[in-house]
Backbone of each chain as ProteinMPNN parsed JSONL, in Angstrom:
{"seq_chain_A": "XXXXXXXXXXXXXXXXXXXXXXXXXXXXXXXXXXXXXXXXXXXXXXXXXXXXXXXXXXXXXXXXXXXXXXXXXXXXXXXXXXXXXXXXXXXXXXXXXXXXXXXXXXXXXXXXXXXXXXXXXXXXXXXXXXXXXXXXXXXX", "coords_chain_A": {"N_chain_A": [[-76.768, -65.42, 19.818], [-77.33, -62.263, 20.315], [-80.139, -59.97, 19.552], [-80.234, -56.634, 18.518], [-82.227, -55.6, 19.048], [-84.942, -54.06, 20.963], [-87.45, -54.685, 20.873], [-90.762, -56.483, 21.175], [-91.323, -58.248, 19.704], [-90.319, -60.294, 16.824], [-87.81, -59.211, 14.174], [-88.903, -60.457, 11.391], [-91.676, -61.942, 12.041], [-92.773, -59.344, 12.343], [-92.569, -58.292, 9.821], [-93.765, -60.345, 7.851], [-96.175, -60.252, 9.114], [-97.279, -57.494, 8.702], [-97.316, -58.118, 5.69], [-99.005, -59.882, 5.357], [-101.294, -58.485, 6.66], [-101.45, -56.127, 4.334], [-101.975, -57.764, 2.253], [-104.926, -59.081, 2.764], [-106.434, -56.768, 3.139], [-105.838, -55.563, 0.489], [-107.379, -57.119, -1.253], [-109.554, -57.043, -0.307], [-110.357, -54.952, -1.092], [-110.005, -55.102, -4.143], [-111.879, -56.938, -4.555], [-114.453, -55.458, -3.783], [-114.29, -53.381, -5.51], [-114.232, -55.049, -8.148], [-117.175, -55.698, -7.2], [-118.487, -53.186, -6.95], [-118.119, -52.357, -9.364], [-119.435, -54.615, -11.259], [-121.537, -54.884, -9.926], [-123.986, -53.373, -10.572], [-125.116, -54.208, -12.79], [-125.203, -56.561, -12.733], [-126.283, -57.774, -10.238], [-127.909, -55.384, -8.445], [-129.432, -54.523, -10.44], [-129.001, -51.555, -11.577], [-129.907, -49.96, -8.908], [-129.552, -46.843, -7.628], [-129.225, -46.576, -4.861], [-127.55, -48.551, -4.126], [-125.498, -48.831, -5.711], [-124.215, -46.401, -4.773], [-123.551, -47.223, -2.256], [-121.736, -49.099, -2.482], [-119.493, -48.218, -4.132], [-118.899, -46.27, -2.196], [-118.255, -48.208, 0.041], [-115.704, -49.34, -1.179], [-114.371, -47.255, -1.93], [-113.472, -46.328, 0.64], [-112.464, -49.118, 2.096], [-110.354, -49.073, 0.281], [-108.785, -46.504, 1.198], [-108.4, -47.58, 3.476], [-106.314, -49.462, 2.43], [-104.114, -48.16, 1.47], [-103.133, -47.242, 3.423], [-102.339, -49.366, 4.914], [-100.174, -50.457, 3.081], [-98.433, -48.388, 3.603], [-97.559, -49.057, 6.162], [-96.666, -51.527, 5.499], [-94.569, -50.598, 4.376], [-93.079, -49.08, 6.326], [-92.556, -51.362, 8.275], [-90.523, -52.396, 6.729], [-86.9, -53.52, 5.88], [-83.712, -51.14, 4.824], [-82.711, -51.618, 2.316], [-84.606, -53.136, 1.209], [-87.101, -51.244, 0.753], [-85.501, -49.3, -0.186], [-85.724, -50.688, -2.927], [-88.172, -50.727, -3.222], [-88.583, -47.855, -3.252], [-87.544, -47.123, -5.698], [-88.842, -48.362, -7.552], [-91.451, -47.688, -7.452], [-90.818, -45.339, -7.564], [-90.91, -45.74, -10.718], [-92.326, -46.214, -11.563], [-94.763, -44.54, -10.895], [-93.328, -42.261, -12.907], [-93.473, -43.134, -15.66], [-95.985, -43.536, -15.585], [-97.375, -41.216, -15.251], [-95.938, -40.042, -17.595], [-96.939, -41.495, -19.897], [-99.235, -41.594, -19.785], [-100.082, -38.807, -19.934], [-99.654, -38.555, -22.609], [-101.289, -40.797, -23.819], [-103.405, -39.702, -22.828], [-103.295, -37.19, -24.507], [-103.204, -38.182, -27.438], [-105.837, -39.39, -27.371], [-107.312, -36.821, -26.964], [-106.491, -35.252, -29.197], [-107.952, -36.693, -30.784], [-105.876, -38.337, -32.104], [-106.347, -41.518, -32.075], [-109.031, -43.135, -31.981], [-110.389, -44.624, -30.451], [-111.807, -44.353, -27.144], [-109.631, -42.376, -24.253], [-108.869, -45.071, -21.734], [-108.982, -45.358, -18.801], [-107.862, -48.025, -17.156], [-106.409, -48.683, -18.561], [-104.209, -47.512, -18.532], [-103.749, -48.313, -15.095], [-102.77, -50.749, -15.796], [-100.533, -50.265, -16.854], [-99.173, -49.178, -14.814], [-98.98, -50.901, -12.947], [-97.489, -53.171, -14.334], [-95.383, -52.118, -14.926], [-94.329, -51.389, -12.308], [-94.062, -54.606, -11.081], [-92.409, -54.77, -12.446], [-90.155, -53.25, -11.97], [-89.814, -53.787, -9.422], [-88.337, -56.735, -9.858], [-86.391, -55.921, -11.448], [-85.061, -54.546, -9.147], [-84.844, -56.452, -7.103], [-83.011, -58.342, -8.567], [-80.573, -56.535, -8.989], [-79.653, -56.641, -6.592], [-79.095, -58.903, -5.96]], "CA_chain_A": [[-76.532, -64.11, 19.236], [-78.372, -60.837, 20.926], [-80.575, -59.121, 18.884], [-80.122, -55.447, 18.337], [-83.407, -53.842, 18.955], [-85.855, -54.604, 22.021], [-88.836, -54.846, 20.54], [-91.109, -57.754, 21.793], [-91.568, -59.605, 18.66], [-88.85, -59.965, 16.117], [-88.613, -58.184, 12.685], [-89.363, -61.175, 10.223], [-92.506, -61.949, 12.23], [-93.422, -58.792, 12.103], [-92.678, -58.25, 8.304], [-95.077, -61.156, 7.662], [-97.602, -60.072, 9.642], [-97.935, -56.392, 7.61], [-97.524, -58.277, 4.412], [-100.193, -60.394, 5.246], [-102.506, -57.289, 6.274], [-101.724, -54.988, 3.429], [-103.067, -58.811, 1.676], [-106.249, -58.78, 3.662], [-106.587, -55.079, 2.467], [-105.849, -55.46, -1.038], [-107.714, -58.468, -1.588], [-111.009, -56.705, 0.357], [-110.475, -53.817, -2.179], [-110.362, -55.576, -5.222], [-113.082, -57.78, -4.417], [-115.348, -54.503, -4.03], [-114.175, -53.204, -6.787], [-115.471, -56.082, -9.002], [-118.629, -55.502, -6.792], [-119.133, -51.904, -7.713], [-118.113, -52.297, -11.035], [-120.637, -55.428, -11.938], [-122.865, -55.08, -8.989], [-125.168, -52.333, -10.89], [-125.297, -54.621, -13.777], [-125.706, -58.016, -12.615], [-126.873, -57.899, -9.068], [-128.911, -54.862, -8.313], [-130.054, -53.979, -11.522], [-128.548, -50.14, -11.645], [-130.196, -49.0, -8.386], [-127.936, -46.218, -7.342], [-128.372, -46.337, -3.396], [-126.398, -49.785, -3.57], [-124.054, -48.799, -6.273], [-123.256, -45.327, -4.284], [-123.039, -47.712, -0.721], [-120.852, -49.997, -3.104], [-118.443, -47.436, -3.992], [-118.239, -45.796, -0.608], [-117.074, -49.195, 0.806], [-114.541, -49.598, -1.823], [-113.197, -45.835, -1.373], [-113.074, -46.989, 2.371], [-111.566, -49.874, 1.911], [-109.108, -48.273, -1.03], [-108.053, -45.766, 2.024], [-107.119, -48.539, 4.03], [-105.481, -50.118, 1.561], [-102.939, -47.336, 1.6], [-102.472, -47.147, 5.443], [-102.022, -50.768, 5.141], [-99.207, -49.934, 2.464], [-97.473, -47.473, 4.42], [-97.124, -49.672, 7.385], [-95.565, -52.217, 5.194], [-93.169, -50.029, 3.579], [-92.423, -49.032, 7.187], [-91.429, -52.564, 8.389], [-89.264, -53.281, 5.627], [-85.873, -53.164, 6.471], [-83.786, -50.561, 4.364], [-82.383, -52.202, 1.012], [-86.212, -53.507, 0.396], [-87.333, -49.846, 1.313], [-84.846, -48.758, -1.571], [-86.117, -51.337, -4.106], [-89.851, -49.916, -3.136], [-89.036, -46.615, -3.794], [-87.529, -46.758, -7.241], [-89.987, -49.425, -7.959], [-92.789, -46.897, -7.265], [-90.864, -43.797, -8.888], [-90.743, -45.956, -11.932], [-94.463, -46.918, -11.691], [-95.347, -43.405, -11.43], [-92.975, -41.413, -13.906], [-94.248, -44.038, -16.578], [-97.683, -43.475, -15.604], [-97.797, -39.858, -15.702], [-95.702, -39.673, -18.925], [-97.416, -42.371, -20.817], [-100.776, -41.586, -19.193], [-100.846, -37.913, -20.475], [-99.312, -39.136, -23.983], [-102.098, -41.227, -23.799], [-105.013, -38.711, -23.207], [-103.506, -36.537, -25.732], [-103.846, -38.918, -28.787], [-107.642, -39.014, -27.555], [-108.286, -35.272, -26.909], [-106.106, -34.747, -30.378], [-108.326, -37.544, -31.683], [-105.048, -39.311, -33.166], [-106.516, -42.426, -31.659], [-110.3, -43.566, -32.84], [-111.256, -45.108, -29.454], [-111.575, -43.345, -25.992], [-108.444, -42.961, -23.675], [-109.19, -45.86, -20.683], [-107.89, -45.572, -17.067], [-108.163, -49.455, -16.949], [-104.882, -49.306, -19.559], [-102.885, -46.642, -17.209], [-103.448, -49.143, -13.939], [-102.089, -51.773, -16.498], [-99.221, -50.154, -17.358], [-98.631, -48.713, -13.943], [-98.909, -52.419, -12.732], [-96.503, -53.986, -15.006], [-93.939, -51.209, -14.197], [-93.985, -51.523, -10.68], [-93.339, -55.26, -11.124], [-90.577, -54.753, -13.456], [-89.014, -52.434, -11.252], [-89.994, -54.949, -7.643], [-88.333, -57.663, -9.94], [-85.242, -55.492, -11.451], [-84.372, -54.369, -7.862], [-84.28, -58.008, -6.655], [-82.249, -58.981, -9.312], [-79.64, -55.638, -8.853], [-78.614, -56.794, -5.162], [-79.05, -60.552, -5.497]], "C_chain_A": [[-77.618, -63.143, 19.717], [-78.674, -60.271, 19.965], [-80.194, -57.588, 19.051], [-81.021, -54.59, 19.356], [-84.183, -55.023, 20.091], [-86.93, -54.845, 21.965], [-89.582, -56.257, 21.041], [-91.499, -58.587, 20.508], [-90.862, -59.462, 17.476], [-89.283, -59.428, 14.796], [-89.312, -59.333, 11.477], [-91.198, -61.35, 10.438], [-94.04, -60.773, 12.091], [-93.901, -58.179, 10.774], [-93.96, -58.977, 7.809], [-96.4, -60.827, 8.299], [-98.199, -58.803, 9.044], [-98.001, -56.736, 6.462], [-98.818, -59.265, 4.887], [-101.537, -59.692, 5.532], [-102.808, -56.844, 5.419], [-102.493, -56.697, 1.929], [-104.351, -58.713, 1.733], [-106.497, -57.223, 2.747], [-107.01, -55.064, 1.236], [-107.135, -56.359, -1.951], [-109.796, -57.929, -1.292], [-110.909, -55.494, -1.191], [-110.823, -53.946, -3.638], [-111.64, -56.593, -5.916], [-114.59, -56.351, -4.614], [-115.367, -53.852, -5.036], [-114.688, -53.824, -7.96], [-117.192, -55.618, -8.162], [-119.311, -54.051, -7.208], [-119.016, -51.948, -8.682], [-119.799, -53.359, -11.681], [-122.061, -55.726, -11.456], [-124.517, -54.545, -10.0], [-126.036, -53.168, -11.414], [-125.87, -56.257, -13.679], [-126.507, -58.537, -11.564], [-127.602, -57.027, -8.385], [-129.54, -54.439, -8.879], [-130.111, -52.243, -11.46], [-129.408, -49.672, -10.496], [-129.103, -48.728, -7.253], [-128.352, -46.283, -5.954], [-126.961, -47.301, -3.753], [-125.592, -49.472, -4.991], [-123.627, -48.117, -5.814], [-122.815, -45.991, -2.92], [-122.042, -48.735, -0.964], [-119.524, -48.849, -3.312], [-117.527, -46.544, -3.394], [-117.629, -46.752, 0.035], [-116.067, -49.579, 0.219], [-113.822, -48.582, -1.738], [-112.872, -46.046, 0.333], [-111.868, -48.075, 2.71], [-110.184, -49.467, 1.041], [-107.695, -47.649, 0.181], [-107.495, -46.984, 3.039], [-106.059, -49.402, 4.041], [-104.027, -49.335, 1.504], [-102.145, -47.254, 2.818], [-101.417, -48.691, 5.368], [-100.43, -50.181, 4.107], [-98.153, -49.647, 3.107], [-97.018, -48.178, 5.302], [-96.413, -50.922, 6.91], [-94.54, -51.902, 4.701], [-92.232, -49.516, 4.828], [-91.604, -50.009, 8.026], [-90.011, -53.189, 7.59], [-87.95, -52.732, 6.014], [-84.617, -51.792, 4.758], [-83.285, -50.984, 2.9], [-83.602, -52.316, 0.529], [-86.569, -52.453, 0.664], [-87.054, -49.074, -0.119], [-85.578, -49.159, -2.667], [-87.847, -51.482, -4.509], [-89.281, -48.64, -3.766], [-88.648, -46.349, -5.674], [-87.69, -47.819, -7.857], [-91.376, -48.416, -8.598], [-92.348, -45.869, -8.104], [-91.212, -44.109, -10.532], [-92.06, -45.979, -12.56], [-94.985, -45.558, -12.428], [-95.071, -42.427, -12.219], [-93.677, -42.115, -15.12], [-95.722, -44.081, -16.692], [-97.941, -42.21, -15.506], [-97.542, -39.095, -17.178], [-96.427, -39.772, -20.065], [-99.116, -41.826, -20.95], [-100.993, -39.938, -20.314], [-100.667, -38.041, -21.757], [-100.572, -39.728, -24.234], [-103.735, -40.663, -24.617], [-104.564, -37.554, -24.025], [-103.652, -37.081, -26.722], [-105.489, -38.575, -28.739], [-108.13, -37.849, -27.939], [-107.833, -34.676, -28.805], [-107.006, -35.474, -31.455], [-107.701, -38.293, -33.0], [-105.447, -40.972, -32.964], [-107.993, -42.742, -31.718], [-110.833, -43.834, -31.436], [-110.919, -44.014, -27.979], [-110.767, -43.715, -24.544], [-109.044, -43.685, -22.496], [-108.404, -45.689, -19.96], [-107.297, -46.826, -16.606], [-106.351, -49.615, -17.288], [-103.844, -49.079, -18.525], [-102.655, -47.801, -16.371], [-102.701, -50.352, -14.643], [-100.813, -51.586, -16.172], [-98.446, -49.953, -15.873], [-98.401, -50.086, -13.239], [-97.974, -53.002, -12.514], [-95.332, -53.402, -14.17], [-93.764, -51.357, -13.102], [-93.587, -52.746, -10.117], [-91.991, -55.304, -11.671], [-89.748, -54.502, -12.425], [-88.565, -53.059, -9.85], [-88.104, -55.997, -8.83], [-86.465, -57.367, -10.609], [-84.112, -55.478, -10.286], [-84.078, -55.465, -7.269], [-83.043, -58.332, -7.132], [-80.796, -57.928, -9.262], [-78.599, -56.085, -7.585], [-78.936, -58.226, -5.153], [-77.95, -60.993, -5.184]], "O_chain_A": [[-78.792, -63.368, 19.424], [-77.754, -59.891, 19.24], [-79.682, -57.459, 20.163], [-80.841, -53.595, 20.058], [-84.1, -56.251, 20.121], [-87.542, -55.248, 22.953], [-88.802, -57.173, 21.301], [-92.038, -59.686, 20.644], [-90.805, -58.303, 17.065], [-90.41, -59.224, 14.345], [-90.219, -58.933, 10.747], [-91.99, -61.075, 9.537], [-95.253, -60.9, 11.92], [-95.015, -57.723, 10.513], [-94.983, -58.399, 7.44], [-97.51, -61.186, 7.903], [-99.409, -58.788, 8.822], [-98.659, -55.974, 5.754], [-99.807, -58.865, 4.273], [-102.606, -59.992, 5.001], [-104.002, -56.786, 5.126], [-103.275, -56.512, 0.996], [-104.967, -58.261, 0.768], [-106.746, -57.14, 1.545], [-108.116, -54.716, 0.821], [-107.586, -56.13, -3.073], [-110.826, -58.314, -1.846], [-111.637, -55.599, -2.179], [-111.614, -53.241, -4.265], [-112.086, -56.858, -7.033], [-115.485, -56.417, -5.457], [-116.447, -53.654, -5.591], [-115.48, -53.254, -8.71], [-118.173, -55.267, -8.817], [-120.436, -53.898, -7.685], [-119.983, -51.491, -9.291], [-120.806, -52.956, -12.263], [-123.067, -56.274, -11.906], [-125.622, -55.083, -10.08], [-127.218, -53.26, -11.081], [-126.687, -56.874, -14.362], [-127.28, -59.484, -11.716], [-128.198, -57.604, -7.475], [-130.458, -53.813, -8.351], [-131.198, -51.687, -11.305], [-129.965, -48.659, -10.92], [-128.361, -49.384, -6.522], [-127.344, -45.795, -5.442], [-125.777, -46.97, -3.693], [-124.84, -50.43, -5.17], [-122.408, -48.29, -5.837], [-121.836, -45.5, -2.359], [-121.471, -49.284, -0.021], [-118.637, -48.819, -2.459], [-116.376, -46.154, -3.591], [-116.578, -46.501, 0.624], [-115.289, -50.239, 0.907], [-112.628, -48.737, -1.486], [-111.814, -45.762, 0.894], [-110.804, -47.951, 3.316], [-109.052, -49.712, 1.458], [-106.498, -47.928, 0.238], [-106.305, -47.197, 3.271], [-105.294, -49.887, 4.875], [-102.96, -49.948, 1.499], [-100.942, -47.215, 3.072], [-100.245, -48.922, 5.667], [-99.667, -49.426, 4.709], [-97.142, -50.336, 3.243], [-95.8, -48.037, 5.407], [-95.616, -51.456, 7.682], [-93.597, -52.672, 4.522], [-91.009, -49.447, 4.706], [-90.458, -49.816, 8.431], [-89.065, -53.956, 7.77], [-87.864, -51.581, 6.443], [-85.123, -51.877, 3.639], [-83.851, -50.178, 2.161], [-83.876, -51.715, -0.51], [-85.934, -52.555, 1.713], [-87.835, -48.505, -0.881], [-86.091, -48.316, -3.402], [-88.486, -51.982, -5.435], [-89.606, -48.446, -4.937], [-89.228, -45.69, -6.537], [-86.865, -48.282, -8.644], [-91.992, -48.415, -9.664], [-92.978, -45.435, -9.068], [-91.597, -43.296, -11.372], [-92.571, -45.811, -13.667], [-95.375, -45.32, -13.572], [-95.957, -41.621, -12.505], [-94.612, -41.451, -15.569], [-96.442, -44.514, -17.592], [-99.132, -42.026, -15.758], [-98.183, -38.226, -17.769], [-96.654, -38.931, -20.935], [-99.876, -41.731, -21.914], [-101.812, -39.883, -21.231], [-101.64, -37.594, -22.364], [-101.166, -39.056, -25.078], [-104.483, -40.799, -25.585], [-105.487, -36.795, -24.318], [-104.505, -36.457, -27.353], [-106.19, -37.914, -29.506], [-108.976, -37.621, -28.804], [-108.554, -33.96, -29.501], [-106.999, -35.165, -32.647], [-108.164, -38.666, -34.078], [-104.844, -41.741, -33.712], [-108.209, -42.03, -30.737], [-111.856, -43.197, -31.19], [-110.032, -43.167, -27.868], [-110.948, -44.717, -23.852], [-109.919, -42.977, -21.999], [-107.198, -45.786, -20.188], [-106.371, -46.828, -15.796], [-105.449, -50.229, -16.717], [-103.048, -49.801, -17.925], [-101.63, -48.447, -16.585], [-101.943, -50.966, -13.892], [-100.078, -52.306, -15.497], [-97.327, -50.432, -15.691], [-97.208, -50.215, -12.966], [-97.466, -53.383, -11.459], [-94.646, -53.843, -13.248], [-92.565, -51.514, -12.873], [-92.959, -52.726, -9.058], [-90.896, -55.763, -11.348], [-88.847, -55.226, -12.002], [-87.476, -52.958, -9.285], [-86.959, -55.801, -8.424], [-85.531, -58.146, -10.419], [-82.981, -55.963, -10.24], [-82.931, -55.535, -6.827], [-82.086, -58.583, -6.399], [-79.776, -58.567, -9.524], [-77.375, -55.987, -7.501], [-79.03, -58.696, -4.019], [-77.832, -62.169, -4.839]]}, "seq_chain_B": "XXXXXXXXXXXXXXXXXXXXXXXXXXXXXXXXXXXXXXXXXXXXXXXXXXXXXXXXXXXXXXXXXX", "coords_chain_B": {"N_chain_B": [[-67.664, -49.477, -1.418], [-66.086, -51.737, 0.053], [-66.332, -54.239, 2.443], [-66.094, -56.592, 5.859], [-67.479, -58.659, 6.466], [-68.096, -61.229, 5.812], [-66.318, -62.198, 6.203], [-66.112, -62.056, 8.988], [-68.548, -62.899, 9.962], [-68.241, -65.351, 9.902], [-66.389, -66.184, 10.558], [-67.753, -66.19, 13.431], [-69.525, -68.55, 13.112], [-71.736, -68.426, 12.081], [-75.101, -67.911, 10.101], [-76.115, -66.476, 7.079], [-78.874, -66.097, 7.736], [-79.084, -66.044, 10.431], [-77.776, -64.01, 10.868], [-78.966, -62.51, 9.374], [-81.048, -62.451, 11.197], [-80.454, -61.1, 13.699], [-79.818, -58.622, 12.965], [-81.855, -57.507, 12.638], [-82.942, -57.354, 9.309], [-83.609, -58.08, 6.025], [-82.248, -61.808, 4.743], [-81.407, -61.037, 2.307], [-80.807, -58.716, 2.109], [-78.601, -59.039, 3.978], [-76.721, -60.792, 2.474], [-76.742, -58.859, -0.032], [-75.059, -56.873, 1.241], [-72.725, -58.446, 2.007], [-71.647, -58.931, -0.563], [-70.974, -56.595, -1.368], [-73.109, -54.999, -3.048], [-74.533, -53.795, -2.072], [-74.005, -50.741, -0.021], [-74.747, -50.273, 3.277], [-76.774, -48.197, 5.093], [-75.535, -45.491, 7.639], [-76.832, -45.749, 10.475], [-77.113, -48.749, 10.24], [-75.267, -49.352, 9.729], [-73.325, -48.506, 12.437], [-75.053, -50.735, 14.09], [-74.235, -52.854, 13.396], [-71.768, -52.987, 13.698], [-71.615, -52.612, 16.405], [-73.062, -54.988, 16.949], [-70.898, -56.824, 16.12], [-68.914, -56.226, 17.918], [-67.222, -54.105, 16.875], [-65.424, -51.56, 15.102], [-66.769, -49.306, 13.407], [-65.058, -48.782, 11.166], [-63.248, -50.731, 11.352], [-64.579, -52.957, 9.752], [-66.022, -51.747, 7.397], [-64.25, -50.478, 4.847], [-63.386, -47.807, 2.605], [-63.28, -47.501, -0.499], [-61.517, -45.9, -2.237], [-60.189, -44.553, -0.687], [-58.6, -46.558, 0.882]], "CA_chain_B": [[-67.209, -49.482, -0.245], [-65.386, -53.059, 0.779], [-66.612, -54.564, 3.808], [-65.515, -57.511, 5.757], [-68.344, -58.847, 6.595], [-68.658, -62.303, 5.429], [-64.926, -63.404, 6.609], [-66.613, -61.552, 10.643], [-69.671, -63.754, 10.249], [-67.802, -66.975, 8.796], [-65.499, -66.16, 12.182], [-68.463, -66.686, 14.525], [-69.981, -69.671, 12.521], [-72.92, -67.76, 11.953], [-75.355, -68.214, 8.752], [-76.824, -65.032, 7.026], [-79.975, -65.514, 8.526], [-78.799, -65.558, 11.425], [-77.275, -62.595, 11.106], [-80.259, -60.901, 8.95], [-82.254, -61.885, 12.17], [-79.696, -60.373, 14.753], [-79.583, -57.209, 12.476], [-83.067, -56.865, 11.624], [-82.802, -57.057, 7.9], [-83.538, -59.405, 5.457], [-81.197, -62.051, 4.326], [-81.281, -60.736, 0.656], [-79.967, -57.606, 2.598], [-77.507, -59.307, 4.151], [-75.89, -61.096, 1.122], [-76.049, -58.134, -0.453], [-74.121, -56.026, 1.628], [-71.265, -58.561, 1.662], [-70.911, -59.071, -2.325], [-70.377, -55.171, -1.829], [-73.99, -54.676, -4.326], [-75.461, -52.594, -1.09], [-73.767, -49.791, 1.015], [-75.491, -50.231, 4.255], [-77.258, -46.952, 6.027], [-75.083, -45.254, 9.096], [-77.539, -46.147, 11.436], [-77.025, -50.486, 10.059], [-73.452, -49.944, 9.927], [-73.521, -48.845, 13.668], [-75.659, -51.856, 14.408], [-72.931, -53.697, 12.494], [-70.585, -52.411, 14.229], [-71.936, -53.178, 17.914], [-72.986, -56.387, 17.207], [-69.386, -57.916, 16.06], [-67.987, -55.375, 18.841], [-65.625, -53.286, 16.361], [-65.83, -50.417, 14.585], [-67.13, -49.046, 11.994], [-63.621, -48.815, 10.167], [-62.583, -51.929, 10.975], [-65.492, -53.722, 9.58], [-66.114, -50.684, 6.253], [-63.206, -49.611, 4.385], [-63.606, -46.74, 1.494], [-62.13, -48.338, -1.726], [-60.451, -44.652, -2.396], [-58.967, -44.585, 0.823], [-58.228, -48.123, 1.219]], "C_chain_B": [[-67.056, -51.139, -0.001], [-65.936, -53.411, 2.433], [-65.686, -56.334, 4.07], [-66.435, -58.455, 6.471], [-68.938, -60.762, 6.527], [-67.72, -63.166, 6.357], [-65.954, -62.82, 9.079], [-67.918, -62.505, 11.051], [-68.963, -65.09, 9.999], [-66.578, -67.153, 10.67], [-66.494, -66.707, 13.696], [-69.377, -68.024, 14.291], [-71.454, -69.365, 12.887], [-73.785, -67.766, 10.217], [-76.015, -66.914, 8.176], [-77.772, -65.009, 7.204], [-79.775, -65.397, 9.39], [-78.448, -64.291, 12.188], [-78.006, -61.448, 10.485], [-81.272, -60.636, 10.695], [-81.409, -61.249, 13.24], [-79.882, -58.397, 14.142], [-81.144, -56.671, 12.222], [-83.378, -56.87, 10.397], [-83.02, -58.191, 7.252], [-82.644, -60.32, 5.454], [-80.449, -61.537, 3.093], [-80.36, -59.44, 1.447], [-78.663, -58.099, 2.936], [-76.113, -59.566, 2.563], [-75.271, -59.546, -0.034], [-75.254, -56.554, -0.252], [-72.594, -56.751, 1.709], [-71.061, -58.515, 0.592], [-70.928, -57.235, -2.553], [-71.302, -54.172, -3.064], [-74.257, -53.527, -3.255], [-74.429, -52.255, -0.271], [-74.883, -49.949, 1.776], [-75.794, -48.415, 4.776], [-76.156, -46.547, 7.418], [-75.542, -45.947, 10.332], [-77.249, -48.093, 11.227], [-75.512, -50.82, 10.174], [-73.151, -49.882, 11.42], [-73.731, -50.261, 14.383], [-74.808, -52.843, 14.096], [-72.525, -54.319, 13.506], [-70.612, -53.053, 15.707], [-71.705, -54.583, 18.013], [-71.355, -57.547, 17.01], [-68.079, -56.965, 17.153], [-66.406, -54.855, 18.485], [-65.932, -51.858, 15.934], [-66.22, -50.309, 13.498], [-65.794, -49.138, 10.724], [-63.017, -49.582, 9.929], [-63.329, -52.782, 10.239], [-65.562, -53.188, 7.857], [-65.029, -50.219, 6.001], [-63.704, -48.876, 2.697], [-62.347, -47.281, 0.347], [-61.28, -47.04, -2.04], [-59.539, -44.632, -1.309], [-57.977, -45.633, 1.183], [-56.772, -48.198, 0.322]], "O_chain_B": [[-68.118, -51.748, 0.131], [-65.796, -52.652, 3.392], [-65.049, -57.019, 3.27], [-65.795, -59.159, 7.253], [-69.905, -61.29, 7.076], [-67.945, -64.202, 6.982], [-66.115, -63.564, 10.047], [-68.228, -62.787, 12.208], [-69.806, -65.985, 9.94], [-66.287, -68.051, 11.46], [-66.1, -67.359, 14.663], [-69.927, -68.525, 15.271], [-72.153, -69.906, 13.744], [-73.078, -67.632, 9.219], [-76.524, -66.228, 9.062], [-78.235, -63.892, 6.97], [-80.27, -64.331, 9.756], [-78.627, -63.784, 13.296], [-77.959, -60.233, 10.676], [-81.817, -59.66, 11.209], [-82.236, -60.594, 13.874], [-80.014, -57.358, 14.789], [-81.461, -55.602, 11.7], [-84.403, -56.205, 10.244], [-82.7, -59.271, 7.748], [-81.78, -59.973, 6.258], [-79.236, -61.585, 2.893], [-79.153, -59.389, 1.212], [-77.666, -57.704, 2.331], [-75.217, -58.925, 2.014], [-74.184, -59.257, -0.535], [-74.984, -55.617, -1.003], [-71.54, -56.129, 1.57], [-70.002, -57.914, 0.405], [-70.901, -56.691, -3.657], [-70.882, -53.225, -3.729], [-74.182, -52.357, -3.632], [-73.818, -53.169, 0.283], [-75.986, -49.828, 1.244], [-74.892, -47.579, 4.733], [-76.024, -47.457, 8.236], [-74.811, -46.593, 11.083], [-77.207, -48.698, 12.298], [-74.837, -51.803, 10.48], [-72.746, -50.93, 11.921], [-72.881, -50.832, 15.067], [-74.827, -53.816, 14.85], [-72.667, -55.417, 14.046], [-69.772, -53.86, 16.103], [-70.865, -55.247, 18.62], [-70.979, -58.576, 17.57], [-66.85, -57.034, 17.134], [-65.293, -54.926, 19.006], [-66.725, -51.148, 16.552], [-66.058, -51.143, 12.608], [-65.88, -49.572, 9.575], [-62.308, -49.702, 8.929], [-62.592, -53.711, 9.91], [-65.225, -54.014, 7.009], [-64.578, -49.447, 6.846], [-64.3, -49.518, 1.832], [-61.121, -47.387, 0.379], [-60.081, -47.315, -2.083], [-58.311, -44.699, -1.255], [-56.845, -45.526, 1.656], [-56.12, -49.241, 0.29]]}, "name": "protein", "num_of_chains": 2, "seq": "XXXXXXXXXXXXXXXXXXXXXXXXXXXXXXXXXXXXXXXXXXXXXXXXXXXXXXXXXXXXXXXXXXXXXXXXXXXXXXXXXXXXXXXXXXXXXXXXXXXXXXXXXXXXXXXXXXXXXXXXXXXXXXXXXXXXXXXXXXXXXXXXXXXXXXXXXXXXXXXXXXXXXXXXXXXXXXXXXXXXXXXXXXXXXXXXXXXXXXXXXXXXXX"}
């Protein structure tokens, strides 16, 4: 059977090979992330060069974390493409709704403790599995 | 939109990976463009189209039309 497209290395191979970057990526990001977060506290004892050269390589890394992203949302063929994007719309209507719901309880002070970003990435999280795990389940 | 898709692959004794990897596309894609869950893109129906050397019309029929 003749492939379609001329490319020199076929699409699955290449699928796997951006999901295993935007891995690499993610994986470097979150790792720094723990490092700027607990570095201050546990391993340089709060001096700010190395927490500000800690949080520059995690905004570094962060940005390539996105590239990396993009270039897997560009391999994907177009059904998984679909079940990204209203994966992601879901992520982020839910996380802008909830999110400013959120920080108004605080600023209204209907809520005793102070609104956390930590929760948002939670929620935005969850949702974006839901929605990965909905879309699977829509065209199975 | 009805396709015929499964009986055109089941004709060349072809398996749906086979035919995700001829098309480019997943298998999950595949499958679910025959159970009729996914309308394929112009540009995949083309590709379709080439690869089982028919047309687009013979391959896609419009359940209103049909």
């Amino acid at each position: 059977m003749k492939k379609e497209n001329t490319d020199t290395s076929d699409w699955g191979t290449r699928t796997n090979k951006r999901t295993i970057h935007l891995a690499y990526w993610t994986t470097a990001w979150v790792v720094t992330m723990a490092l700027a977060t607990f570095g201050p506290k546990f391993l340089w004892h709060s001096n700010e060069l190395l927490t500000l050269l800690a949080i520059l390589i995690n905004l570094g890394l962060g940005i390539g974390m996105i590239v990396a992203n993009i270039q897997h949302l560009k391999v994907l063929d177009e059904m998984m493409q679909k079940i990204q994007l209203e994966a992601m719309g879901l992520s982020l209507g839910i996380g802008v709704v909830c999110g400013l719901s959120y920080s108004l309880l605080d600023t209204t002070n209907l809520i005793s403790s102070d609104a956390e970003i930590s929760y948002l990435v939670i929620l935005m999280s969850l949702t974006y599995l839901v929605g990965i795990f909905t879309g699977h389940r829509r065209y199975r | 939109m009805k396709n015929r898709l499964k009986v055109l692959r089941a004709e060349r004794d072809w398996t749906q990976a086979e035919l995700a990897t001829a098309l480019e596309v997943s298998r999950q894609t595949v499958n679910a463009i025959e159970t009729d869950k996914y309308d394929p893109s112009l540009p995949l129906a083309f590709k379709i189209s080439r690869l089982f050397g028919k047309t687009i019309e013979d391959i896609f029929q419009d359940e209103e039309t049909s």
